[in-house]
BAFI-3210 file (N, C-alpha, C; in Angstrom, 3 decimals, decimal comma, padded with zeros to 6 digits):
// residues 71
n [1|2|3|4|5|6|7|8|9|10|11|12|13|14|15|16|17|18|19|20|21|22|23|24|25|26|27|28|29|30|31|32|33|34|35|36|37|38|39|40|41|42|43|44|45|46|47|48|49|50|51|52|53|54|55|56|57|58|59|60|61|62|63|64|65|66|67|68|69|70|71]
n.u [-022,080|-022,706|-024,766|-026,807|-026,801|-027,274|-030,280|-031,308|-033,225|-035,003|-036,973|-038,695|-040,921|-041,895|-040,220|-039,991|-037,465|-036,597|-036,980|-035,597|-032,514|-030,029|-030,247|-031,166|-029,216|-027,325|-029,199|-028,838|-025,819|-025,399|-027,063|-026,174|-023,306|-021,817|-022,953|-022,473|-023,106|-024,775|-027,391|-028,553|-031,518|-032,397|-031,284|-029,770|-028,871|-026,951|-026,218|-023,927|-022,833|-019,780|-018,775|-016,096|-013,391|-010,642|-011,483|-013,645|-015,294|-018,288|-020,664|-023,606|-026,651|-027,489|-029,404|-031,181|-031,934|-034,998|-035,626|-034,645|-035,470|-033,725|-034,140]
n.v [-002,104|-004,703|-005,306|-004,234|-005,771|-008,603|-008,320|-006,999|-008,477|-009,308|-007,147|-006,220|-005,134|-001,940|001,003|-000,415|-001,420|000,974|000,533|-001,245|-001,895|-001,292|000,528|002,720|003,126|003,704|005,950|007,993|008,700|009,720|011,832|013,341|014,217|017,086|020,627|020,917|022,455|025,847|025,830|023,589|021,854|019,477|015,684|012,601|009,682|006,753|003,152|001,509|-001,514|-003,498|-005,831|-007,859|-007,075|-004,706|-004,326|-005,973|-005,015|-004,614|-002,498|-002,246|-000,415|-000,694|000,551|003,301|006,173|008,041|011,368|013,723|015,794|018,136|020,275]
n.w [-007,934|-008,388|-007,818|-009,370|-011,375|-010,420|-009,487|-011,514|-013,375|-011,275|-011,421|-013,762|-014,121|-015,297|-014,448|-011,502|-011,229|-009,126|-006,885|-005,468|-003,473|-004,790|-006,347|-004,743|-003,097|-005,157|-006,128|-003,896|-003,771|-005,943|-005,532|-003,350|-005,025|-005,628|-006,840|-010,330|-012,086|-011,663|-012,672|-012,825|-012,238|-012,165|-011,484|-013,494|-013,759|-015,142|-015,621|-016,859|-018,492|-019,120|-021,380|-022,274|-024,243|-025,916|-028,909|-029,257|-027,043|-025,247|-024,758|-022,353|-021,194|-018,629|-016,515|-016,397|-014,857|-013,737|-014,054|-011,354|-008,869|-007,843|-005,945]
ca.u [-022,872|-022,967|-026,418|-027,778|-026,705|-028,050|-031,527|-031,828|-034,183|-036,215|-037,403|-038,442|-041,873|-041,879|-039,976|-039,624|-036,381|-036,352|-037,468|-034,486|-031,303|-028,793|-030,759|-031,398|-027,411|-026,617|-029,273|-028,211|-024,574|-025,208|-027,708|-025,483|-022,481|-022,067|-023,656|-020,967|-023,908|-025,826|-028,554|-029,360|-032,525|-032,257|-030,028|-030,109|-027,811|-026,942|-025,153|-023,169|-022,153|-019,379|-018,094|-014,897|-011,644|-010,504|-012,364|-014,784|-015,651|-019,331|-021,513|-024,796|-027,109|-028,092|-030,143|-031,169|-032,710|-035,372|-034,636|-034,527|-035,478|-032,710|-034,782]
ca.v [-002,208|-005,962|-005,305|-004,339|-006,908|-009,183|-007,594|-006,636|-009,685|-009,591|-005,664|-006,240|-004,354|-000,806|001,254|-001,405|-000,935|002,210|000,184|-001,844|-001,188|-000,908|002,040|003,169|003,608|004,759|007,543|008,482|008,753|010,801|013,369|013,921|015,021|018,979|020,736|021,639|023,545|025,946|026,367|022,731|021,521|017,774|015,119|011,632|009,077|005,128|002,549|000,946|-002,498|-003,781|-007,275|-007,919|-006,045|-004,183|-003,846|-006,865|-004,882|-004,350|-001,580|-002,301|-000,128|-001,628|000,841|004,305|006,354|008,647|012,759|013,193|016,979|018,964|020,571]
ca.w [-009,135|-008,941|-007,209|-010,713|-012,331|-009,818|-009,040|-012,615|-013,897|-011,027|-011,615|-014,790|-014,473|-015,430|-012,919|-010,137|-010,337|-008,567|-005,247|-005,110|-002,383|-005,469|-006,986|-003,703|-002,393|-006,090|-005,961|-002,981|-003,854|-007,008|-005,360|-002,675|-005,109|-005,859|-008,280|-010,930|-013,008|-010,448|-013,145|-012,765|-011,708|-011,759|-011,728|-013,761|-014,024|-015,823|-015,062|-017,832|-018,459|-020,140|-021,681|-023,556|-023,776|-026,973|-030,193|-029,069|-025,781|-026,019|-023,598|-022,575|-020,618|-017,530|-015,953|-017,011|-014,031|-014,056|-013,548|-009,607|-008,835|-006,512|-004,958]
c.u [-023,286|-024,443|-027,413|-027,710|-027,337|-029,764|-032,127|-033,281|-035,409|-036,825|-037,964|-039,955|-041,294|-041,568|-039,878|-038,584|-035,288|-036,418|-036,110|-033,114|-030,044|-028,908|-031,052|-030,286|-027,182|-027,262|-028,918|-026,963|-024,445|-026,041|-026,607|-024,023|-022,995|-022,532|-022,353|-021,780|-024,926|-027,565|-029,374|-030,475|-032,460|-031,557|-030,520|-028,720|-028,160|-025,735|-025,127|-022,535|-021,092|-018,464|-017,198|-013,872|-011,267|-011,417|-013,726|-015,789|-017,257|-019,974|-023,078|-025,561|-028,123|-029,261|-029,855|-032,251|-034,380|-034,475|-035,103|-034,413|-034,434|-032,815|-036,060]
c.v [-003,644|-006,024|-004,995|-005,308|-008,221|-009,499|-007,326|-007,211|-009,966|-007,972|-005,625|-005,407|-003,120|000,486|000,766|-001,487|-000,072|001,373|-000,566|-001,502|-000,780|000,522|002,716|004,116|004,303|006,151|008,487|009,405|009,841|011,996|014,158|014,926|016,729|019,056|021,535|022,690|024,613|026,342|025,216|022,411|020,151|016,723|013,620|010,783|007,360|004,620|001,463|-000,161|-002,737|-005,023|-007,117|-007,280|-006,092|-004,014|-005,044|-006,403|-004,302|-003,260|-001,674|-000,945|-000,937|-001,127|002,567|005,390|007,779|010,061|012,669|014,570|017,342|019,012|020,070]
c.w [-009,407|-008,388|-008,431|-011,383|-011,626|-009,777|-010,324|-013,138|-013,214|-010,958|-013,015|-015,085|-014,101|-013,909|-011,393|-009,495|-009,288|-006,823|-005,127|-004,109|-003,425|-006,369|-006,288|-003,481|-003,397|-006,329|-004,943|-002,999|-004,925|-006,395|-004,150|-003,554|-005,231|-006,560|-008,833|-011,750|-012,179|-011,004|-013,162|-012,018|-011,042|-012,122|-012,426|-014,166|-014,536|-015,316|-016,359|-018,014|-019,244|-019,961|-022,379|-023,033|-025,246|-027,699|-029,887|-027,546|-026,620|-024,700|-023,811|-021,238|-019,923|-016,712|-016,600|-016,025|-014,411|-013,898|-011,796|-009,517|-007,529|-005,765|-004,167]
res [x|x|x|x|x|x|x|x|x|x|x|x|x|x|x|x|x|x|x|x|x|x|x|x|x|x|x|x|x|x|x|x|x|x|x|x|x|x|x|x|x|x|x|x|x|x|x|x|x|x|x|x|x|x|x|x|x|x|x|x|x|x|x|x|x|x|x|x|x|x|x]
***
């Protein structure tokens, strides 16, 4: 994931970051799991940052993909 955080800044036009190798490997990795719902269609996933530790921990969204059809 340190590849988003990296890569992030220079993707910064609209969907660019889809071309990148760290959104690449991670869609990859998520279309390949199972399907736990078999009524699903399509899959979407984020990748979540986070700073701190305890009540000062903060979560940012780092990336937020599109949907990615199954089939």
């Amino acid at each position: 994931m340190n590849g988003f955080a990296k890569t992030k800044d220079s993707y910064q036009e609209v969907g660019a970051v889809q071309l990148s190798l760290a959104y690449l490997a991670m869609l990859t990795w998520v279309m390949a799991q199972p399907r736990a719902d078999t009524t699903a269609t399509a899959r979407q996933f984020t990748v979540v940052m986070t700073e701190g530790h305890g009540s000062a921990r903060e979560l940012t969204v780092a990336v937020l993909s599109n949907e990615h059809p199954l089939d």
